[in-house]
Residue frames as a rotation matrix with the C-alpha (Angstrom) as fourth column:
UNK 1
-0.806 0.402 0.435 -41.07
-0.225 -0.887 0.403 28.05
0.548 0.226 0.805 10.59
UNK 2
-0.907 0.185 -0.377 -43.81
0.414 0.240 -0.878 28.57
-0.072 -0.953 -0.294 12.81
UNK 3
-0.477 0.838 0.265 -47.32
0.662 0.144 0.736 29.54
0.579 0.526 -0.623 12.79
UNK 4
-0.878 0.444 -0.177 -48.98
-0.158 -0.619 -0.769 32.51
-0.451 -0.648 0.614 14.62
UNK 5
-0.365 0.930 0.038 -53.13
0.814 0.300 0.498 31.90
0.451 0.213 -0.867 14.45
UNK 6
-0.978 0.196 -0.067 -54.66
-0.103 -0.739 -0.666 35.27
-0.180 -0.644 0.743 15.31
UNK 7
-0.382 0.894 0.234 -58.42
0.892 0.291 0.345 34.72
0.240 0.341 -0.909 15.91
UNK 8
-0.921 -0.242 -0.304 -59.83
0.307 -0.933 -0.188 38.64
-0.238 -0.267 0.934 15.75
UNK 9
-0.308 0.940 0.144 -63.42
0.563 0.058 0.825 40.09
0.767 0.335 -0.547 15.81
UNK 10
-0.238 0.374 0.896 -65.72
-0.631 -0.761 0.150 42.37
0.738 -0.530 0.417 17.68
UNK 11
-0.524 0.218 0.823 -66.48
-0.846 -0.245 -0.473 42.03
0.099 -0.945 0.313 21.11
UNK 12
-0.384 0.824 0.416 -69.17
-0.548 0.159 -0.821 39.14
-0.743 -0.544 0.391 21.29
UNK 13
0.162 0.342 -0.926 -68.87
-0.984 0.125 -0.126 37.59
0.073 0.931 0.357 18.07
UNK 14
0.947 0.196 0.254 -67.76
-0.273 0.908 0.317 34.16
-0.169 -0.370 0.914 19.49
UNK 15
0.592 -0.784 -0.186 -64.12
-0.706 -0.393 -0.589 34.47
0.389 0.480 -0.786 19.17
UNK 16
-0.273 -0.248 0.929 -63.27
-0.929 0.318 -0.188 32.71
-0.249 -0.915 -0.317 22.47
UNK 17
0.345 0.422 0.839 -65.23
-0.229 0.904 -0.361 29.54
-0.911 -0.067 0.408 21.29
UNK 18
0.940 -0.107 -0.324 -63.89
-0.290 0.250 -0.924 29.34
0.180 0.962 0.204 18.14
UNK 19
0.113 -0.993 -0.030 -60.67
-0.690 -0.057 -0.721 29.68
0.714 0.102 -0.692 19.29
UNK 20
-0.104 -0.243 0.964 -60.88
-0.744 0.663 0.087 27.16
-0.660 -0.708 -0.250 22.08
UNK 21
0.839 0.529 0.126 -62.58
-0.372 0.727 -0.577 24.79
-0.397 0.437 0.807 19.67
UNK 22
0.776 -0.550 -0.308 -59.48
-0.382 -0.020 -0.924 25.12
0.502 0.835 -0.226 17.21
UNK 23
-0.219 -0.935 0.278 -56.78
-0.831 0.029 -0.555 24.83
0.511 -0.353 -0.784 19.95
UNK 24
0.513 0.463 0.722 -58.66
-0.558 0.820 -0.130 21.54
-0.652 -0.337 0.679 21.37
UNK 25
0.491 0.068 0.869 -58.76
0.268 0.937 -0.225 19.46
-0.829 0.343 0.442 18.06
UNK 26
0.613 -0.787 0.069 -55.58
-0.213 -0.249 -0.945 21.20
0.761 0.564 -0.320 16.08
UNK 27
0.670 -0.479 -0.568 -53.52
0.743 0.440 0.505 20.12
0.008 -0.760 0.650 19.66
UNK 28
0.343 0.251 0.905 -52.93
0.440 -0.894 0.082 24.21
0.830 0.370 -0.417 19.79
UNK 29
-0.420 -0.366 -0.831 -51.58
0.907 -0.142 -0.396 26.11
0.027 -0.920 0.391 22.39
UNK 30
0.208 0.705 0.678 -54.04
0.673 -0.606 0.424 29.24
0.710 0.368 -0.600 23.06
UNK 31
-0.791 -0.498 -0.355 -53.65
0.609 -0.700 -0.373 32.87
-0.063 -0.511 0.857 24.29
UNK 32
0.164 0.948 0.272 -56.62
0.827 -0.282 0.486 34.69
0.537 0.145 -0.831 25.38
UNK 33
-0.789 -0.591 0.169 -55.48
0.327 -0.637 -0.698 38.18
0.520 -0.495 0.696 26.18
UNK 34
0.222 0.893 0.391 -59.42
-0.452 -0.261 0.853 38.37
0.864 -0.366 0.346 28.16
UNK 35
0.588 -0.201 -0.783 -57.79
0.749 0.501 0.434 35.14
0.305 -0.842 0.445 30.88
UNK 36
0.116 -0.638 -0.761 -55.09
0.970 0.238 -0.052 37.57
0.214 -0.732 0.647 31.34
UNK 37
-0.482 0.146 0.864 -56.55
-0.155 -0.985 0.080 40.84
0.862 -0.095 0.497 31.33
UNK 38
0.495 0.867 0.057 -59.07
-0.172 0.033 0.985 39.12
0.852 -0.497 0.165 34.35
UNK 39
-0.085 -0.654 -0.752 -55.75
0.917 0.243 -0.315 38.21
0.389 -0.717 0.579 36.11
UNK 40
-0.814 -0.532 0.233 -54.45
0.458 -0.834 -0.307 41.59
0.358 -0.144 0.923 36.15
UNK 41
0.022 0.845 0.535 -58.42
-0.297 -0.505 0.810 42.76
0.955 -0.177 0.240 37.01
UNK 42
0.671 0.223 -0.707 -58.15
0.299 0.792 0.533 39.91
0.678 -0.569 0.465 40.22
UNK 43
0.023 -0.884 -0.467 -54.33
0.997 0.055 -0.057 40.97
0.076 -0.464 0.883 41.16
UNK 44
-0.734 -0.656 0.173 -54.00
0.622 -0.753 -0.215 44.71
0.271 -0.050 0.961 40.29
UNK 45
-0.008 0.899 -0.438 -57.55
0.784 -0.266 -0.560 46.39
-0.620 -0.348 -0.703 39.95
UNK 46
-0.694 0.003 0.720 -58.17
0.421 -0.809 0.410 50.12
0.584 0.587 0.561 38.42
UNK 47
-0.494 0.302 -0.815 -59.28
0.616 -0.541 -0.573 53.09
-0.614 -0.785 0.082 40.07
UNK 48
0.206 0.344 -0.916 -60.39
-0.657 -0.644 -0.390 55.02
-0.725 0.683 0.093 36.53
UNK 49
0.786 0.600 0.151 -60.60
-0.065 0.323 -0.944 54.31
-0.615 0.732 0.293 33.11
UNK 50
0.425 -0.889 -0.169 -57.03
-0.864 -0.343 -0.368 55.33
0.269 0.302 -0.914 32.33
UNK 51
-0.130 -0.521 0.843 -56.07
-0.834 0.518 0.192 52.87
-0.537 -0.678 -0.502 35.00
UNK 52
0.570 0.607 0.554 -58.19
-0.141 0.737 -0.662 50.21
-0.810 0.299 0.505 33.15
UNK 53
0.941 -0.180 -0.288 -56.87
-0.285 0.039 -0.958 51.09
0.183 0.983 -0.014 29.78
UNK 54
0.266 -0.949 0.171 -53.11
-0.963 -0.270 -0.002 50.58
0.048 -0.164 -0.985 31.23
UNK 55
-0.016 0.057 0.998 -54.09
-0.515 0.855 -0.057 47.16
-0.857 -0.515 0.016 32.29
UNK 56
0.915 0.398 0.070 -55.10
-0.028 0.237 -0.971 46.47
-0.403 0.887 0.228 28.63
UNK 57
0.637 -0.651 -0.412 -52.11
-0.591 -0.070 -0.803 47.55
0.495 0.755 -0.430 26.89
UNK 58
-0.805 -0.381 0.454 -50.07
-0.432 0.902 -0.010 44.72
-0.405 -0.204 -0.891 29.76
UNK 59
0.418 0.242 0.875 -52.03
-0.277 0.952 -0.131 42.20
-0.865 -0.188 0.466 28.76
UNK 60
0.946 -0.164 -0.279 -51.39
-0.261 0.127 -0.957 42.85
0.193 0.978 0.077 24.72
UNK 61
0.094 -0.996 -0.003 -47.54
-0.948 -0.089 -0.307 43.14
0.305 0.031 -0.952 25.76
UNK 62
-0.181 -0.423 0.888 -47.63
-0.784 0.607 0.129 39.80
-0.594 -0.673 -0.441 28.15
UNK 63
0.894 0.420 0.155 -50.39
-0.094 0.514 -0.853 38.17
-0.437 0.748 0.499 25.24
UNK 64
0.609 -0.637 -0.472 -47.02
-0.645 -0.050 -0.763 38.98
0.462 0.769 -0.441 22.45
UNK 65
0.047 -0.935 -0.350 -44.48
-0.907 0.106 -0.407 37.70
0.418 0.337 -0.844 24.72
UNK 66
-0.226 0.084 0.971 -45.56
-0.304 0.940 -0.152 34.44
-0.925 -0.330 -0.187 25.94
UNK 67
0.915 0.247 0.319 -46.75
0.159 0.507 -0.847 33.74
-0.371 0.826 0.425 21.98
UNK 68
0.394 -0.767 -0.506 -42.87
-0.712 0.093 -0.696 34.55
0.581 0.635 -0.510 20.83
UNK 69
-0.130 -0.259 0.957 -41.83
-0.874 0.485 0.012 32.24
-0.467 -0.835 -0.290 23.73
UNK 70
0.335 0.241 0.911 -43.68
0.090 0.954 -0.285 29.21
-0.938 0.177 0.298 22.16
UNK 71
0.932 -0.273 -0.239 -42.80
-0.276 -0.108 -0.955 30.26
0.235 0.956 -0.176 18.29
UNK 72
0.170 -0.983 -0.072 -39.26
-0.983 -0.163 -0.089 30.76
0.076 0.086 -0.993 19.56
UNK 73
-0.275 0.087 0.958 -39.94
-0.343 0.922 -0.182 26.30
-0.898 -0.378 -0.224 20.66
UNK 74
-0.970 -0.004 -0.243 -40.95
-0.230 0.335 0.914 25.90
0.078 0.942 -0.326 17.12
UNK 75
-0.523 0.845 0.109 -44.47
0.664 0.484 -0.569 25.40
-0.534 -0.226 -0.815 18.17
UNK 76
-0.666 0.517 0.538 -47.48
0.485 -0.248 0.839 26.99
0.567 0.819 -0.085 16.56
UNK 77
-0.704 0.469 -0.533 -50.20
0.458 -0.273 -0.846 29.51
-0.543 -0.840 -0.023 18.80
UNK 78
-0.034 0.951 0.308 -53.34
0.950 -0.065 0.304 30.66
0.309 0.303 -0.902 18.57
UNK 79
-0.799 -0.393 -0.455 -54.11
0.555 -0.773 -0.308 34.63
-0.231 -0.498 0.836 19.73
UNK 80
-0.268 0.911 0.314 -57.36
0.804 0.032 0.594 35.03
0.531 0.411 -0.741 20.29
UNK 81
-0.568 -0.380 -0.730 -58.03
0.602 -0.797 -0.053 38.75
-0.562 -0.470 0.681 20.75
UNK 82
0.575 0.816 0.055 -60.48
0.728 -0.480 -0.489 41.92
-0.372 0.321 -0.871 19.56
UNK 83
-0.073 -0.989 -0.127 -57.63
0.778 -0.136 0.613 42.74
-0.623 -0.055 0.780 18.04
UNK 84
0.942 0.334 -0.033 -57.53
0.244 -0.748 -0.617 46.63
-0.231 0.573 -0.786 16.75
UNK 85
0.919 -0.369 0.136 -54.40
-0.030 -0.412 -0.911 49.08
0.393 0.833 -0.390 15.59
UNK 86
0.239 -0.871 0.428 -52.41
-0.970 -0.197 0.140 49.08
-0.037 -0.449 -0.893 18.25
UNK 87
0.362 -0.323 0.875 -51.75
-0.040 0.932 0.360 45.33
-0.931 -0.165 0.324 17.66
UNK 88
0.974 -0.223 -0.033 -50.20
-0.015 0.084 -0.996 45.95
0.225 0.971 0.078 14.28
UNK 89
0.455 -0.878 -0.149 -46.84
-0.679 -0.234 -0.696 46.83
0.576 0.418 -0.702 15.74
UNK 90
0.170 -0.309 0.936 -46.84
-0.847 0.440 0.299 44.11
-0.504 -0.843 -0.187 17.99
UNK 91
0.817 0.462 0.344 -47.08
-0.032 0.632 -0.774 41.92
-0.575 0.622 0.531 14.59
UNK 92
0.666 -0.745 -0.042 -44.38
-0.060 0.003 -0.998 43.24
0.744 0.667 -0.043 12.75
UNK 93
0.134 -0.610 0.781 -42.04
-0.974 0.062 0.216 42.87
-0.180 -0.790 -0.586 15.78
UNK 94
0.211 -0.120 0.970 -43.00
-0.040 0.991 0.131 38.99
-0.977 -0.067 0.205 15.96
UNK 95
0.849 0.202 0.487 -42.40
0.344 0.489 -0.802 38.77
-0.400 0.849 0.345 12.17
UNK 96
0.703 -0.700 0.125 -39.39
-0.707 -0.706 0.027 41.19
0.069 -0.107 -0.992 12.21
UNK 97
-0.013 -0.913 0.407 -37.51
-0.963 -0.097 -0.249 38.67
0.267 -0.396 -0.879 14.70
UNK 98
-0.089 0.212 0.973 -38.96
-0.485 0.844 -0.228 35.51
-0.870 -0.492 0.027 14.08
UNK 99
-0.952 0.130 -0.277 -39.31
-0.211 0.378 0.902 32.81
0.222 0.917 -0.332 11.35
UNK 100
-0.744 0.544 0.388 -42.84
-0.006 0.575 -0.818 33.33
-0.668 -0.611 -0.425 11.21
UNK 101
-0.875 0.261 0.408 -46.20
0.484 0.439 0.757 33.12
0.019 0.860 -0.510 9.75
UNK 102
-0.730 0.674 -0.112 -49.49
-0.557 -0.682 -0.474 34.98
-0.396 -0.283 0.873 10.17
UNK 103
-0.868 0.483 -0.112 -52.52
0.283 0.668 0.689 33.27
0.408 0.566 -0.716 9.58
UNK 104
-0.466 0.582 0.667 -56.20
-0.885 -0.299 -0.357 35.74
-0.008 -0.756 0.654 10.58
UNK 105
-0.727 0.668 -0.158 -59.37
0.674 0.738 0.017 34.13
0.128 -0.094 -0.987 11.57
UNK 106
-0.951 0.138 0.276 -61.90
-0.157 -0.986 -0.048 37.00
0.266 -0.089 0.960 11.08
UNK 107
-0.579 0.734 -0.355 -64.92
0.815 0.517 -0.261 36.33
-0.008 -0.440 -0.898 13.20
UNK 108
-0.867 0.409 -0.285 -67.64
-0.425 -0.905 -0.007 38.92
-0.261 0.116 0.958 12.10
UNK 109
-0.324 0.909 0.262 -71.51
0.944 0.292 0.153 38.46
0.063 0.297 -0.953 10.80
UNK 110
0.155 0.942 -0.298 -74.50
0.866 0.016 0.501 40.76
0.476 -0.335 -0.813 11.65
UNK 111
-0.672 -0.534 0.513 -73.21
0.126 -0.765 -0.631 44.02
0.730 -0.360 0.582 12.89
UNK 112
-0.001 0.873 0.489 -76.93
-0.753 -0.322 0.574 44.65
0.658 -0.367 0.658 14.94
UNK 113
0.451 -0.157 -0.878 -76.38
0.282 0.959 -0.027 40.52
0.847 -0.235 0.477 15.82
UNK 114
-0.058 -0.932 -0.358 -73.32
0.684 0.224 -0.695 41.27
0.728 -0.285 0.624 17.72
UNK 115
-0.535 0.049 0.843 -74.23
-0.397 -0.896 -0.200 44.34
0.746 -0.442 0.498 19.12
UNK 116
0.336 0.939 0.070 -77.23
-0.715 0.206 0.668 42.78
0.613 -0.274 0.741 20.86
UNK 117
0.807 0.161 -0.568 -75.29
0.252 0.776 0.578 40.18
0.533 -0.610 0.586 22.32
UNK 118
-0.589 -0.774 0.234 -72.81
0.344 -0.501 -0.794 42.57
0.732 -0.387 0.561 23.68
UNK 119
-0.283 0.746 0.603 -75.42
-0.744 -0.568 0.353 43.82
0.605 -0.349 0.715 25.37
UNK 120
0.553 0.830 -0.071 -76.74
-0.594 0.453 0.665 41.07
0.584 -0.325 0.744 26.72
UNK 121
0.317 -0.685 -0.656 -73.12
0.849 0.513 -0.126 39.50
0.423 -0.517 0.744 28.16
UNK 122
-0.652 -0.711 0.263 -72.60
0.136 -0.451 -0.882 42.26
0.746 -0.539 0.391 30.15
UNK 123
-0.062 0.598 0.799 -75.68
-0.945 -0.294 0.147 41.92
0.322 -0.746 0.583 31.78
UNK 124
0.413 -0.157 -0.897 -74.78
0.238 0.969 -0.060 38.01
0.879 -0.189 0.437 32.30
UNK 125
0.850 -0.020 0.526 -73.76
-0.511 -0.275 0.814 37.57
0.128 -0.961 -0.245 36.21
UNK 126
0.800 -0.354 0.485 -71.71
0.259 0.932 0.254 35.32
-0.542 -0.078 0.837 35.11
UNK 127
0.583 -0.619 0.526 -69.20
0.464 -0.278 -0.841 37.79
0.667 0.734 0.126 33.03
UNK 128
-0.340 -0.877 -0.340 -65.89
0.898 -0.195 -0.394 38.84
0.280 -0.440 0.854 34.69
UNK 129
0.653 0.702 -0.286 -66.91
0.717 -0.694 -0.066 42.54
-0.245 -0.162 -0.956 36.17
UNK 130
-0.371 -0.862 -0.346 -63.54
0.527 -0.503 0.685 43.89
-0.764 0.071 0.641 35.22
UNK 131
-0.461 0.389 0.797 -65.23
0.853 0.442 0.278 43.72
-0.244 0.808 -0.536 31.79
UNK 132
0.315 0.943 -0.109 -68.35
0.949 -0.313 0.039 45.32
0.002 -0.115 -0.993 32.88
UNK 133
0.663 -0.079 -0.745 -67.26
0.478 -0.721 0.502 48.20
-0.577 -0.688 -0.440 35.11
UNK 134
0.572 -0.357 0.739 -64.94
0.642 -0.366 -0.674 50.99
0.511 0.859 0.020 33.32
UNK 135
0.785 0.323 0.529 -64.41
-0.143 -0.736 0.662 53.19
0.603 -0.594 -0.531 36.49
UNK 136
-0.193 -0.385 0.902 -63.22
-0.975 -0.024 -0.219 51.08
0.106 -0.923 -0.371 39.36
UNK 137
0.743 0.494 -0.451 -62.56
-0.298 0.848 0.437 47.41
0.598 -0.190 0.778 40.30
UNK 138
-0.387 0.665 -0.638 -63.11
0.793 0.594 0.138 45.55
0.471 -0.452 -0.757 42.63
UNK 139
-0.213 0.330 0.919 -65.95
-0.221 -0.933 0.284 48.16
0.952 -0.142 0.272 42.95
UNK 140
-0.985 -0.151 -0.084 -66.52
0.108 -0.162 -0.981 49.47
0.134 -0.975 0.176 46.34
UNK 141
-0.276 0.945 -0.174 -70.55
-0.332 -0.264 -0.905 50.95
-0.902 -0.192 0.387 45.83
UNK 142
-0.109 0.565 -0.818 -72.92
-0.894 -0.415 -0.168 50.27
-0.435 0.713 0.551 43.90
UNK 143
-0.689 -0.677 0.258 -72.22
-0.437 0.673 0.597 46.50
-0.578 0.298 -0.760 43.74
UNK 144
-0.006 0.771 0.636 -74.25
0.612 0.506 -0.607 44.59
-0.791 0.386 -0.475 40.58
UNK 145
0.391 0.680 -0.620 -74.95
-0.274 -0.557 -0.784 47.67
-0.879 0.476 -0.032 39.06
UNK 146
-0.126 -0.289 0.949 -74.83
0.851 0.459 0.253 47.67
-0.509 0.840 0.188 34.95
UNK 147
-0.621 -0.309 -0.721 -73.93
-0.067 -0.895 0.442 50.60
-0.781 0.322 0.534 33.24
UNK 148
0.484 0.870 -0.095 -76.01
-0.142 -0.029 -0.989 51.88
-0.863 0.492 0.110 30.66
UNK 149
0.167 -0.355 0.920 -75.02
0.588 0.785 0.196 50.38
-0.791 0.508 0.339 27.43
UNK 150
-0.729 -0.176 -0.662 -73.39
-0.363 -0.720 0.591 52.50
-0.581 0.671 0.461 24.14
UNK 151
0.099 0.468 -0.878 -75.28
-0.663 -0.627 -0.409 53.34
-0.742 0.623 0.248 21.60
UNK 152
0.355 -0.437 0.827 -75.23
0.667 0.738 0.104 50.77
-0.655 0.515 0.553 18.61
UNK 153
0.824 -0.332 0.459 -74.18
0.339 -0.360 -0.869 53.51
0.454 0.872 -0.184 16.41
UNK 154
0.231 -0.785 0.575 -71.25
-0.943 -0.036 0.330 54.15
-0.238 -0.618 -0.749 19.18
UNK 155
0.496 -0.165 0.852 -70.89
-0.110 0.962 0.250 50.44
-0.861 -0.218 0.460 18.97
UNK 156
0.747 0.138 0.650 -70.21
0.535 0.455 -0.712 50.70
-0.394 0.880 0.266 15.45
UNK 157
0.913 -0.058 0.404 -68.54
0.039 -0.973 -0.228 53.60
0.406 0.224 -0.886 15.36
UNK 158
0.697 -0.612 0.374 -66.30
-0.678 -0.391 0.623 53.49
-0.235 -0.688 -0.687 17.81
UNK 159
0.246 -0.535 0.808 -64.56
0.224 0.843 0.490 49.50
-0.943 0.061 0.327 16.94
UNK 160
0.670 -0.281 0.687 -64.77
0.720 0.021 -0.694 50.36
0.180 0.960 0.216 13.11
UNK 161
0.794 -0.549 0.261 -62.41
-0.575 -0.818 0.032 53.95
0.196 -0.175 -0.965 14.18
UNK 162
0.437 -0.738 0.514 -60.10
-0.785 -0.034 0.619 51.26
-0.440 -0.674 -0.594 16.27
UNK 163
-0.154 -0.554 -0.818 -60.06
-0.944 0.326 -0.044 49.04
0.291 0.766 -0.573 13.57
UNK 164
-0.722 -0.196 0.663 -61.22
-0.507 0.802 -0.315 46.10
-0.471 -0.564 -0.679 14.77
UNK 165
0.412 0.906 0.093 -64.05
-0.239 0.206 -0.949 45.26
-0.879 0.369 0.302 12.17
UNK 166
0.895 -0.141 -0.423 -61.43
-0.329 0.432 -0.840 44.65
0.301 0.891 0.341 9.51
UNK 167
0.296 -0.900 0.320 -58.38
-0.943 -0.221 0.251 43.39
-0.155 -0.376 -0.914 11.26
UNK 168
0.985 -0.059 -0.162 -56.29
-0.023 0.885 -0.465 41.27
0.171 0.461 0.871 9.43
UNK 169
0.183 -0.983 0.006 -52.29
-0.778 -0.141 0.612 40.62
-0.601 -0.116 -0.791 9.91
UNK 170
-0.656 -0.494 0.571 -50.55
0.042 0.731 0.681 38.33
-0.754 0.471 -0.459 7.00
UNK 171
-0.563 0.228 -0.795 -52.22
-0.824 -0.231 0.517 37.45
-0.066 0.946 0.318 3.52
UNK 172
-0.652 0.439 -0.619 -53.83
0.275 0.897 0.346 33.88
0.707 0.055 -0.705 4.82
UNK 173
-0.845 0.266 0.465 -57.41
-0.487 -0.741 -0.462 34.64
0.222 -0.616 0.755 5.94
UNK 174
-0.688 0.692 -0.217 -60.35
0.698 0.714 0.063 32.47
0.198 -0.108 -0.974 7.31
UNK 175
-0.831 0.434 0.349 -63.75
-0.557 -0.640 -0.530 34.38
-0.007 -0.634 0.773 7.59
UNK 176
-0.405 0.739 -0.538 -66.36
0.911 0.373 -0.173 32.54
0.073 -0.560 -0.825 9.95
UNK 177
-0.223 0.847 0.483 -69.97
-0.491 -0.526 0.695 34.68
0.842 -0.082 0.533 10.01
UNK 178
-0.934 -0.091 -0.346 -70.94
0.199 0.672 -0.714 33.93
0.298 -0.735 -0.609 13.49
UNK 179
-0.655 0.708 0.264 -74.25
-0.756 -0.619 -0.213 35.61
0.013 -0.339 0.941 13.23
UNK 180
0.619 0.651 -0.440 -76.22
-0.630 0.746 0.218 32.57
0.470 0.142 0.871 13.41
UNK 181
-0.336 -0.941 0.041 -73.94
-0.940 0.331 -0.085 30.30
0.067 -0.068 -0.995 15.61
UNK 182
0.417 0.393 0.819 -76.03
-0.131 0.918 -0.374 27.11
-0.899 0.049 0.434 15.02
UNK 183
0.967 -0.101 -0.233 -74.95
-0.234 -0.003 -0.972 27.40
0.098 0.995 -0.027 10.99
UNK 184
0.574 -0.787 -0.225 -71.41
-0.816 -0.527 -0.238 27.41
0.068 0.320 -0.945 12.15
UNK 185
0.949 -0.168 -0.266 -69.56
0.155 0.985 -0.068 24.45
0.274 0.024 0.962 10.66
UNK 186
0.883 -0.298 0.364 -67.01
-0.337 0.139 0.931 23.91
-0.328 -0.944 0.022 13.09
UNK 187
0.635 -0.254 0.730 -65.50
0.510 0.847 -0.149 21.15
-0.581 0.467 0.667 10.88
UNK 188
0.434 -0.363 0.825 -64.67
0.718 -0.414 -0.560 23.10
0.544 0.835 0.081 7.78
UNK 189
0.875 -0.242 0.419 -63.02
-0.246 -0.968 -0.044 25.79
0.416 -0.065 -0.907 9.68
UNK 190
0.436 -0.753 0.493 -60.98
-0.160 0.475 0.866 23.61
-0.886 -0.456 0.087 11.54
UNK 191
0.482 -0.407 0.775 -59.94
0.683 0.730 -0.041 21.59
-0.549 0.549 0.630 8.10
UNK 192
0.953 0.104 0.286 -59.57
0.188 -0.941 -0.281 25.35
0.239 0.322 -0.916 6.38
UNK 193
0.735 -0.678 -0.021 -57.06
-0.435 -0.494 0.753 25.92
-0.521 -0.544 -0.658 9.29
UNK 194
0.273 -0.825 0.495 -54.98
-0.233 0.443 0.866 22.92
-0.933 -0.352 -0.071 8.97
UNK 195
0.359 -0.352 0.864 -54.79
0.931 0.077 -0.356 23.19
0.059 0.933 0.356 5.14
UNK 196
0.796 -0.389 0.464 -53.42
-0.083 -0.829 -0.553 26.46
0.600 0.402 -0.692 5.46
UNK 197
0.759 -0.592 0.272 -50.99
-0.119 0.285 0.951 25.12
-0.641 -0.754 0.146 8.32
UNK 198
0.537 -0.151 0.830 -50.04
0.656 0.693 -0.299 22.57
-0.530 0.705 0.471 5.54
UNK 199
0.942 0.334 0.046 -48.95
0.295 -0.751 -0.590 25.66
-0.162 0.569 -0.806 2.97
């Protein structure tokens, strides 16, 4: 039996670091469906928002079947994703046709917290623009610009609708408050994991 590690959480809540951390010093294999949504931003592009959203739903599909790949090796994975509804039926598939497990990681805190630093990584130069932009990439005019940011009550609104503020998959759950990410003991989440590995 095998071990699926979905780490899931709004936008900006530190998912990505948590989930590297874990797949470091648990000797983890990790799936960040953001590395391979920036591929497909690098290789394919998007002319609209449709286009954009198409790109999304390959990465979730390529994210599933490279993690049944390594399950199918007997290995454990991480799947570290803002994972909302439409990733439910990609769950019961892997659990359908595999001897597996589900273990979340629910990375949440602060709702205002999070927002704010959404906000503030998309105006980083240093964030992927695939990200940024909604429209068109590799944009043609307008290069730099930063869209005006939603609304925190859009912000709220819109992830709690897609389900991504309570997403959970299996009955073993870890929740890490990241609103404060100095407080966050690192340690105990790790040991958390690998006693529920253990199970």
């Amino acid at each position: 039996m095998s071990y699926v590690i979905a780490v899931a959480g709004l936008p900006a809540s530190g998912k990505s670091s948590l989930a590297e951390y874990l797949a470091r010093e648990a000797h983890l294999p990790l799936i960040c469906k953001d590395s391979i949504k920036e591929a497909l931003f690098d290789t394919v592009g998007f002319h609209s928002r449709q286009e954009k959203t198409t790109l999304n739903r390959a990465a979730l599909k390529i994210m599933f079947y490279v993690g049944e790949q390594i399950i199918r090796t007997g290995q454990n994975v991480i799947l570290e994703n803002n994972f909302e509804n439409d990733a439910y039926p990609y769950f019961e598939m892997l659990l359908e046709h595999n001897d597996v497990h589900c273990i979340t990681i629910s990375v949440g805190g602060d709702t205002k917290t999070i927002y704010e630093r959404y906000i503030r990584r998309n105006r980083d130069p240093s964030r992927h623009r695939g990200h940024v932009l909604s429209t068109e990439y590799p944009e043609k005019k307008n290069l730099g610009h930063i869209p005006e940011p939603i609304a925190f009550k859009e912000f709220c609104q819109g992830f709690q609708e897609r389900g991504m503020m309570d997403f959970k998959i299996g009955e073993s759950v870890i929740y890490v408050d990241t609103t404060d990410f100095s407080k966050i003991r690192y340690e105990d989440i790790l040991s958390a994991l690998k006693q529920k590995l253990k199970e």
